[in-house]
C-alpha positions in Angstrom: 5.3 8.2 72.0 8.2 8.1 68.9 9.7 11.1 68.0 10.0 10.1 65.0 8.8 12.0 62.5 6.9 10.8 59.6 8.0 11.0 55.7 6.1 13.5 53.4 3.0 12.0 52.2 4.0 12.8 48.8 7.0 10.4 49.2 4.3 7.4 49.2 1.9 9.0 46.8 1.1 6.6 43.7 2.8 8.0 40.7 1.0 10.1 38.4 0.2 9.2 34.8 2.4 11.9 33.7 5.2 11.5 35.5 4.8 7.3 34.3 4.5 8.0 31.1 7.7 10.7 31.0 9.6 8.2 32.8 8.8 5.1 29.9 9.7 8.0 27.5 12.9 8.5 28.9 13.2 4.9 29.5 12.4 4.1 25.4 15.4 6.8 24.6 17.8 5.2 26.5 17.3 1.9 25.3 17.2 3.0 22.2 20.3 4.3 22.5 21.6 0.8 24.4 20.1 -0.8 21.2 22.1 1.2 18.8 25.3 0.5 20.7 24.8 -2.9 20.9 23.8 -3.2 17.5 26.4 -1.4 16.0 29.2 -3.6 17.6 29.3 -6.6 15.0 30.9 -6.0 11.8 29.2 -5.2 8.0 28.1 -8.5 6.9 29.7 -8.9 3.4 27.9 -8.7 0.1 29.2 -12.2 -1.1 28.7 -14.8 1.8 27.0 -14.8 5.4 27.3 -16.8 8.2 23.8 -17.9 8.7 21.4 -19.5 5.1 17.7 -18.0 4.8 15.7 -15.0 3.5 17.6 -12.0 1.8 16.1 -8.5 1.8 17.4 -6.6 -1.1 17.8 -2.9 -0.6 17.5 -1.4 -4.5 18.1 2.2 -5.8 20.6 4.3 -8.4 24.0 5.8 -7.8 23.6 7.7 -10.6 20.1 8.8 -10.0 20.5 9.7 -6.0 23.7 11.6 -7.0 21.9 13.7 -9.5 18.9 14.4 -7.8 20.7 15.5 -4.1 24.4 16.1 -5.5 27.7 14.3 -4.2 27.2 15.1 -0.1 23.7 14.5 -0.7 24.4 11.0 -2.0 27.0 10.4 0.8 24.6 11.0 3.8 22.2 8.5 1.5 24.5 5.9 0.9 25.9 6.1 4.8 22.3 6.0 5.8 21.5 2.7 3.3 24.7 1.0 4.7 23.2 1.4 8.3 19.5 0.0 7.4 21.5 -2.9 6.1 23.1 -3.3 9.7 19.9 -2.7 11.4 18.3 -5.6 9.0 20.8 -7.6 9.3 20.8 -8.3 13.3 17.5 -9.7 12.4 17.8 -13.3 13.4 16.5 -14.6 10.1 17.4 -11.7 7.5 20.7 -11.1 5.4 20.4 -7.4 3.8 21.8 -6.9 0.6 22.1 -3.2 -0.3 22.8 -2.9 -4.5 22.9 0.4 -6.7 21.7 -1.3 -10.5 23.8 0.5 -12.0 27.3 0.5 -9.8 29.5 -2.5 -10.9 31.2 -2.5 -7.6 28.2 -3.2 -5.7 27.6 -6.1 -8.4 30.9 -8.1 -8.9 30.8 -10.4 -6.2 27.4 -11.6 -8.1 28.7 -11.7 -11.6 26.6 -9.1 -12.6 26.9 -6.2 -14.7 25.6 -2.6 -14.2 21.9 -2.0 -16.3 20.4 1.1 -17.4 18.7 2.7 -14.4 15.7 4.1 -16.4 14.6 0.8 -18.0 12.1 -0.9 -15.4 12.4 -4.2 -17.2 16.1 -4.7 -17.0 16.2 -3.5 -13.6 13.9 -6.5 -13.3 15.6 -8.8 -15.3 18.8 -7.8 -12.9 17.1 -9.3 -9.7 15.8 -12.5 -11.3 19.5 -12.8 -12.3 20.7 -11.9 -8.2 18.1 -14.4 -7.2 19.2 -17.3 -9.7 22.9 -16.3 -8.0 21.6 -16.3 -4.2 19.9 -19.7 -5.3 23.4 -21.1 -5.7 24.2 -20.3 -2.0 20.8 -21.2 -0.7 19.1 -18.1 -0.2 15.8 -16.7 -1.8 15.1 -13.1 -2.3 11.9 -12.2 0.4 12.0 -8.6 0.5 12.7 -5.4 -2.0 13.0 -2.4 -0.8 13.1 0.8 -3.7 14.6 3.5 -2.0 13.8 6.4 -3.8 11.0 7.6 -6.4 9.9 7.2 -10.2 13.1 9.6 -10.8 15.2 7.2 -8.9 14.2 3.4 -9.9 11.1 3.7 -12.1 7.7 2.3 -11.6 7.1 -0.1 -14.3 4.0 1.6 -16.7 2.1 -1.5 -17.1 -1.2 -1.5 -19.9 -4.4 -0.6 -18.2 -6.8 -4.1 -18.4 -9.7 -1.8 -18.3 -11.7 1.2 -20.1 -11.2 4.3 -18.5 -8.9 7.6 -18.7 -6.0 6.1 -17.3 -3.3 5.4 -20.2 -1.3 3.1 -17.9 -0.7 1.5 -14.6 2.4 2.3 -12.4 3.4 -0.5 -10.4 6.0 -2.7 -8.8 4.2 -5.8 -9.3 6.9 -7.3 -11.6 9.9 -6.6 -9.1 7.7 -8.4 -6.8 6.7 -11.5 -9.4 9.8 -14.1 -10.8 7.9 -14.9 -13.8 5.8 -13.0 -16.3 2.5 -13.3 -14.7 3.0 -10.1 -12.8 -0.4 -10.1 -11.1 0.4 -12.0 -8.7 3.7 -11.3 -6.6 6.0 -13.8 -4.8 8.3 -11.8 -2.9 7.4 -8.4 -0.8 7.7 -5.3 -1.8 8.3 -1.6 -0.8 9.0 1.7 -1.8 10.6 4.6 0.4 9.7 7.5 -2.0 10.7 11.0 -1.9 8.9 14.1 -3.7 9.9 15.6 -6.4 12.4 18.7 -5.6 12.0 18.1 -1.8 15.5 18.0 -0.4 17.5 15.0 1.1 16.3 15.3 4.4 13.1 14.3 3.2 14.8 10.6 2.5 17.1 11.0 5.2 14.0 11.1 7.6 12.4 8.1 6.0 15.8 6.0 6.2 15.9 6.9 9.7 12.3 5.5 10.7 13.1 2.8 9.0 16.8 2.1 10.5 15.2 3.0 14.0 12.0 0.6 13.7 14.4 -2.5 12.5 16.4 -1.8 15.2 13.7 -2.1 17.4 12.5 -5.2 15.9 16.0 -7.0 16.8 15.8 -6.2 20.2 12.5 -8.0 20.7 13.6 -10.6 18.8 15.7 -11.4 21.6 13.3 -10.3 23.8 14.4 -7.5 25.7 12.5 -4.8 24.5 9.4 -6.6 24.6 10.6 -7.0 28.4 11.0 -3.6 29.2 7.8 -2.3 27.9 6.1 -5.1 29.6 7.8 -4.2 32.8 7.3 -0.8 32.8 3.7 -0.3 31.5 2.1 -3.3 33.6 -0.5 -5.4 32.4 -3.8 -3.1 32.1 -2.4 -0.1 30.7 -1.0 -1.1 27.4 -2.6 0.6 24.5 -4.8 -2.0 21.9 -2.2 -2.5 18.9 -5.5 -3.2 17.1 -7.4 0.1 17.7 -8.2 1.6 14.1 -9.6 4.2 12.4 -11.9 4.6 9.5 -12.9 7.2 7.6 -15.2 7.1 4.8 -17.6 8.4 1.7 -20.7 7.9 2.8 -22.2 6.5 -0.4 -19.5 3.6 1.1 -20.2 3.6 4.4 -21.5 -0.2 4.2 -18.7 -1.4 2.7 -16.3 0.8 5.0 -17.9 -0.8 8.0 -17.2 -4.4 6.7 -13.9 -3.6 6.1 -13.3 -2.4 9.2 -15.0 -5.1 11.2 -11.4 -7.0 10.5 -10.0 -4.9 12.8 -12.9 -5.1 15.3 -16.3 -4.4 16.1 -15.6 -1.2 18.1 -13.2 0.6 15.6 -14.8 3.9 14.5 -15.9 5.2 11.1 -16.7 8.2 10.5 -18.3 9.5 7.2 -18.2 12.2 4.7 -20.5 14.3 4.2 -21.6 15.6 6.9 -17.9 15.1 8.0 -15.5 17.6 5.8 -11.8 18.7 6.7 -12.9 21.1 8.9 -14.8 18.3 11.4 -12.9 15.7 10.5 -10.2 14.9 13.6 -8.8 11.5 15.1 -10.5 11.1 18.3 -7.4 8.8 19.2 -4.0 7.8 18.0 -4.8 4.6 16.0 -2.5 2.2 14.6 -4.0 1.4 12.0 -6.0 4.2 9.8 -8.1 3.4 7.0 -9.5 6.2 4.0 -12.0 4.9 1.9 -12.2 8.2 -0.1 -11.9 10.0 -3.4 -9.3 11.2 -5.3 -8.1 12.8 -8.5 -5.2 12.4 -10.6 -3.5 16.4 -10.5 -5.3 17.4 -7.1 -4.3 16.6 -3.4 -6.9 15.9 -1.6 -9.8 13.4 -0.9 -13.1 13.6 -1.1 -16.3 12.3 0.6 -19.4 11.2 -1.8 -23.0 11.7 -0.5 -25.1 9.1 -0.2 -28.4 9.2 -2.1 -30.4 8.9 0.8 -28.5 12.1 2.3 -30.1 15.2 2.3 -29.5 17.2 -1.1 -28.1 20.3 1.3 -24.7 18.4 1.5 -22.5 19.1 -1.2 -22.0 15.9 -3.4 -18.1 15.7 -3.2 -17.2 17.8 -0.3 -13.0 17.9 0.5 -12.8 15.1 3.3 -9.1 15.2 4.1 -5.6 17.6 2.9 -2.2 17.3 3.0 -2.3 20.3 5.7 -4.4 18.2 8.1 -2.2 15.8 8.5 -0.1 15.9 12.3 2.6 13.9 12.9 1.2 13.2 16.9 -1.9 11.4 15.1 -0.2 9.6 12.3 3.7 8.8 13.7 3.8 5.1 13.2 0.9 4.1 11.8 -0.2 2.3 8.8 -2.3 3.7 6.5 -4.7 2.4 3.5 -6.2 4.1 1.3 -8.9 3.3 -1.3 -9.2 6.6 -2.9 -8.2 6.6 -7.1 -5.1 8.4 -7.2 -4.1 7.8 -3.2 -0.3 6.6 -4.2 -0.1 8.9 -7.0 3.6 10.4 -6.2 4.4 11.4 -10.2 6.0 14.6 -10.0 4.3 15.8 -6.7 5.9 16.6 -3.0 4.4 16.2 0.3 2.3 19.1 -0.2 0.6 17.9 -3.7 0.2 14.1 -2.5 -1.5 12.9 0.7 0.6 9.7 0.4 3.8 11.5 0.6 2.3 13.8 3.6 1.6 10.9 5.5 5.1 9.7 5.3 6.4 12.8 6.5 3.8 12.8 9.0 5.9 9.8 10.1 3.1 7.0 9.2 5.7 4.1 9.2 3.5 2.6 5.6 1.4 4.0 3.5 -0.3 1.6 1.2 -2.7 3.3 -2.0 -3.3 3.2 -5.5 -1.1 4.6 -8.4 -4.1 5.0 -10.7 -8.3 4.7 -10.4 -9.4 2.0 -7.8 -12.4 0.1 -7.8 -15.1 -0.9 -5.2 -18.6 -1.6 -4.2 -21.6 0.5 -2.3 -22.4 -2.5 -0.2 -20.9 -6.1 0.0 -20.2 -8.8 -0.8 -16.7 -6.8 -1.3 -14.9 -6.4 -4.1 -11.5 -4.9 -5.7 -9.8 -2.3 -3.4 -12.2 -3.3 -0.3 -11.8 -7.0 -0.5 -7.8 -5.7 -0.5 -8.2 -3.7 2.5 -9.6 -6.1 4.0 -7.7 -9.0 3.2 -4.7 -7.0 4.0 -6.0 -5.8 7.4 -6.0 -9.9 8.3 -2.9 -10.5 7.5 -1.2 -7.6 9.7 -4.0 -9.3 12.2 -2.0 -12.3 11.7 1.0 -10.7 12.6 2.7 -11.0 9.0 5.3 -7.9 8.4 3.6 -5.1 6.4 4.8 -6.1 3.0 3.7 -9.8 3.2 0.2 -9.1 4.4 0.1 -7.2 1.1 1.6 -9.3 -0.7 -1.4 -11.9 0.9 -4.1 -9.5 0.1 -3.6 -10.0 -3.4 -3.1 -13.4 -3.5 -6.2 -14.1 -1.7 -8.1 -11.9 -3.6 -7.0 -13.5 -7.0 -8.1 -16.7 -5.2 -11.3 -15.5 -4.5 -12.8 -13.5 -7.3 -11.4 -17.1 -9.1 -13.4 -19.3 -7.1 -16.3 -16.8 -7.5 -16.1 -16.0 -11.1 -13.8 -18.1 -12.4 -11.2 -15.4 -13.9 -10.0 -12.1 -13.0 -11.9 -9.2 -14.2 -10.5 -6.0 -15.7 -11.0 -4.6 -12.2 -9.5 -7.1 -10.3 -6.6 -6.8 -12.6 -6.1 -3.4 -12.2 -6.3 -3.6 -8.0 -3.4 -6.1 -8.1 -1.5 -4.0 -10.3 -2.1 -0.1 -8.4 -2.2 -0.7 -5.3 2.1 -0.6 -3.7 3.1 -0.2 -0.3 5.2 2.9 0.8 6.9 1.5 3.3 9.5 -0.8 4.2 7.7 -4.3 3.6 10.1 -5.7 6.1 8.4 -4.1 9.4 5.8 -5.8 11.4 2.2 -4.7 11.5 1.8 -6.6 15.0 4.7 -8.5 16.7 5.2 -12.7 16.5 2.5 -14.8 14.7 1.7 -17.0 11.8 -1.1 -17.2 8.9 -1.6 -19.4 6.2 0.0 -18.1 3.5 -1.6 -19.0 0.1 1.2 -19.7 -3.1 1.2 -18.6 -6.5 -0.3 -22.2 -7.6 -3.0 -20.3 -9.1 -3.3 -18.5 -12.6 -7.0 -17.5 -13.3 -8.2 -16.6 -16.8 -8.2 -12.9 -17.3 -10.3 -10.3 -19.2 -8.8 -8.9 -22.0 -11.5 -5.4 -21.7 -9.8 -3.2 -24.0 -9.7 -5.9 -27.1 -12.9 -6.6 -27.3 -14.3 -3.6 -28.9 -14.6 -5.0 -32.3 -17.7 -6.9 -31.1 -20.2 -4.5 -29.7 -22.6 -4.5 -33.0 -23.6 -7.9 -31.5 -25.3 -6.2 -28.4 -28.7 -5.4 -28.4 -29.9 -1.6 -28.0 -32.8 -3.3 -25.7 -30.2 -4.5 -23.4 -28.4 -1.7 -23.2 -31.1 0.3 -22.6 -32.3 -2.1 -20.0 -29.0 -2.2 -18.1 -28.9 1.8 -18.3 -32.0 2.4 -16.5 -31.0 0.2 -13.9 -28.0 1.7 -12.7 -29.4 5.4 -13.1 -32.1 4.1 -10.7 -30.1 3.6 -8.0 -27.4 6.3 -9.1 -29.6 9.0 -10.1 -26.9 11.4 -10.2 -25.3 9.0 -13.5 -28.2 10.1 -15.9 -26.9 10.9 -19.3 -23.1 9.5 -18.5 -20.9 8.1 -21.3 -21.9 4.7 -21.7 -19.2 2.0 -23.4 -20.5 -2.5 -23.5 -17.8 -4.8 -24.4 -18.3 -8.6 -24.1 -16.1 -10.5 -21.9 -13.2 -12.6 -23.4 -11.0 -14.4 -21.1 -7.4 -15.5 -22.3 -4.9 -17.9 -20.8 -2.1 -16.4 -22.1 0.9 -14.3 -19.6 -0.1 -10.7 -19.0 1.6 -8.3 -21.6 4.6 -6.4 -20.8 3.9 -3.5 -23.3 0.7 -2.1 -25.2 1.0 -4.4 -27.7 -1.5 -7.6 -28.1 -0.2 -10.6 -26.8 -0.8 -13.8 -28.2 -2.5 -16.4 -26.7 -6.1 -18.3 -26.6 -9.1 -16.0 -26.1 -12.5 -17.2 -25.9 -15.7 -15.4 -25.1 -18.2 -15.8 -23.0 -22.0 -14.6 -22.3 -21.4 -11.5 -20.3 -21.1 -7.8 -21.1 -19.2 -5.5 -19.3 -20.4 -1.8 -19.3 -18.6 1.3 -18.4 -20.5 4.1 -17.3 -18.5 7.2 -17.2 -19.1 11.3 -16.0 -17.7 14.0 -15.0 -18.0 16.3 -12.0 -16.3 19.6 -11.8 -15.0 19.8 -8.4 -14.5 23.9 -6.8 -11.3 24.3 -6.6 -9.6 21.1 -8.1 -10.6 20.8 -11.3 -13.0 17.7 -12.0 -13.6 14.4 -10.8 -14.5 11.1 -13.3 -16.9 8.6 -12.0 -16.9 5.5 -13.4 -19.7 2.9 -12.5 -18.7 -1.1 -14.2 -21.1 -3.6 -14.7 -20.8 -7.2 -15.6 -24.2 -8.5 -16.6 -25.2 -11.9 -18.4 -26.5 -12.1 -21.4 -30.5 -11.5 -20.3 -29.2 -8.4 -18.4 -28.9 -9.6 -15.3 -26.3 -7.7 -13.2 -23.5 -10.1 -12.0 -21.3 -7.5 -10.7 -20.8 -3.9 -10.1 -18.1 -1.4 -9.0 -17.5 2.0 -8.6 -14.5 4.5 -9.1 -12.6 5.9 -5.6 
């Protein structure tokens, strides 16, 4: 008989799941901190030439802005950070990073260029289309912007509303985005890394790291290692779905909601509000992707469910769905985030505590994409406005484009469509391709490695010209009026005795105006009305929330379209 004794049976024990997943934590930091070594070996790629011919992402702010707003050391620890995200982007195999401060000569002459005034939108604009013409000369194309900083910093352009409602403008980077003056329709991607007003530099500091950490991290698996690793160490069947989502909606929407989540799956969860409120409402799971199909208002924080008119009259009709408070960094870190609700990328003059947006970026959600102003949608499909968006942008990050492109495909695809079903773009389409910006470096990938048909700018629909077409409602008949009324307040009881507005619909082929003035251009009309319903809920707490019902109808009443307010 051996007298040998035999080892512990705790030295042959399978591994726990704790211990595993502390070992791949510790296993991520140190290559982390491999990839930041090895990364930070080559040398600053210079702001005139590069050794390699292909996309350029432009990294955009103001000297003078960032130095006001955070002071001279504040500024430093920016600019330090800005000059590291362009070394992160840069060891992208198919990326040269630019980083440019509009109004900084230095960081201009090797382009020619001269400093512009940092608080004019437009000539910040007209100073990348002169870049690009310059990086055309050395056979590059701008692909990606990124705005680091907020309206204070590089300002939103304030773009005319196309459509009746309380809104006096749009704020939007869509004309950053667009080379020419159709800025409905974008041809490069787009970002915006904001911070909130009087929050202090860390705030920035933090986003600039995610960012600088997540490219990094991108150029590893480009050359495959980190892909590798993860692969190696997590084994085959216990890698998390990259897919797994989250919805969350008003459940007057639900039906909608539900399509637009189907892009992401069949089993992805929605839940709805009411009977959910803030107090019930928690992510069962850490999910990817998160998607809010809720209300908001313009100088509150929060969202809001809507109750269904089949729901029982106990609920309250716009309960608080989701706050800024609710919002955890272990649910949210790394996620990407849509939301539908009016007002959901509303930043003006708020922090992380007044704006949900801003709270989800300091949550660590690696995007956050949302309206500036009211959005638009349907109760049910076919899907419309900010839910054919959602979901349009949902396929592309399905298709593995990086989070600003699949955005930038959402709206190309839906100008396509509501073309090819209408033949123009509405004042609500308008206004969804115009509110809707990404928070987020547009850069960063959704899903890792893949392709999709990208659809061009080729296209130029006729738009609706809603707000100029007041002078001719004495042709509409009180009957139809009355007629089309009734209707809606049938199956939105709650509308009865709501401000009621019919314009007809003109369509122009003219460019988009820049300003509030009338542009010129051929405008014919056609047999349809548009009518804008339009009331007012107080809301405890927050003031009051606008609803505002559109419908398109022909000229015998029947209704051709219909969308709702977030």
């Amino acid at each position: 008989m051996s007298n040998l004794k035999p080892f512990p049976a705790t030295v042959f024990a399978p591994t726990s799941a704790e211990v595993t997943a502390k070992a791949l934590v510790e296993a991520q930091v140190e290559m982390e901190q491999l990839i930041t070594t090895l990364l930070l070996e080559p040398q600053m790629p210079s702001q005139a030439g590069w050794s390699r011919s292909g996309a350029v992402y432009l990294i955009l702010s103001s000297r003078q802005a960032l130095r006001e707003r955070y002071g001279e050391e504040g500024f430093r620890l920016v600019d330090d950070a800005l000059k590291q995200l362009q070394l992160a982007v840069s060891a992208h195999v198919d990326l040269n990073a630019l980083l440019v401060y509009v109004d900084e000569a230095a960081s201009l002459v090797s382009y020619g260029l001269q400093p512009v005034d940092a608080t004019h939108p437009w000539k910040i604009k007209g100073l990348i289309e002169s870049l690009d013409a310059f990086l055309k000369t050395r056979k590059q194309a701008l692909r990606y912007i990124l705005i680091v900083g907020g309206d204070a910093i590089i300002p939103f352009h304030r773009l005319p509303n196309p459509i009746n409602d309380q809104d006096a403008d749009v704020p939007s980077d869509n004309p950053y985005a667009s080379q020419d003056a159709n800025y409905f329709i974008p041809e490069r991607a787009i970002g915006r890394l904001p911070d909130g007003q009087g929050e202090p530099v860390t705030v920035l500091l933090q986003l600039l790291e995610e960012a600088i950490s997540a490219h990094r991290r991108k150029a590893a698996t480009d050359k495959g290692a980190w892909t590798a690793l993860l692969r190696h160490l997590r084994g085959d069947g216990e890698r998390e779905d990259p897919r797994a989502g989250l919805g969350y909606s008003a459940s007057i929407w639900r039906k909608a909601s539900r399509q637009v989540l189907q892009t992401l799956g069949d089993r992805q969860p929605l839940r709805i509000s009411p009977p959910l409120t803030y107090q019930e409402f928690k992510p069962v799971r850490y999910a990817p992707f998160s998607y809010f199909n809720l209300h908001g208002i313009e100088d509150g924080p929060n969202w809001y469910g809507q109750r269904d008119a089949l729901f029982p009259a106990t609920y309250e009709l716009f309960p608080v769905a989701l706050r800024p408070e609710d919002l955890r960094p272990e649910d949210y870190a790394g996620a990407i985030v849509f939301s539908e609700a009016c007002y959901g990328a509303n930043i003006l003059g708020k922090n992380s505590d007044a704006s949900l947006a801003l709270k989800f970026l300091a949550a660590r959600a690696r995007a956050v994409i949302g309206s500036t102003k009211v959005s638009y949608g349907t109760v049910a499909p076919p899907l419309i406005g900010a839910d054919l968006l959602a979901r349009y942008f949902w396929k592309g990050l399905l298709a593995q484009l990086p989070i600003g492109e699949a955005l930038k495909y959402a709206k190309v695809s839906l100008a396509r469509e509501m073309q090819e079903r209408q033949g123009y773009l509405d004042s609500e389409d308008q206004k969804t391709l115009l509110s809707f910006v990404l928070y987020g470096d547009p850069a960063l990938p959704g899903l890792p490695d893949g392709n999709i048909e990208l659809v061009s700018k080729a296209l130029c629909p006729p738009l609706v010209y809603q707000r100029q077409a007041r002078d001719q409602k004495s042709l509409l008949s009180e009957s139809l009026v009355a007629a089309v009324k009734g209707r809606i307040e049938a199956s939105l009881p709650y509308l009865a005795e709501a401000r009621v507005q019919a314009v007809p619909v003109i369509l122009s082929e003219s460019e988009p105006e820049m300003s509030r003035a009338k542009s010129r251009g051929s405008r014919r009309p056609v047999a349809r009305w548009a009518f804008t319903l339009e009331k007012d809920f107080p809301i405890e707490g927050d003031g009051a929330h606008r609803q505002v019902v559109t419908v398109t109808v022909d000229e015998h009443g029947a209704i051709l379209k219909a969308v709702m307010s977030k």
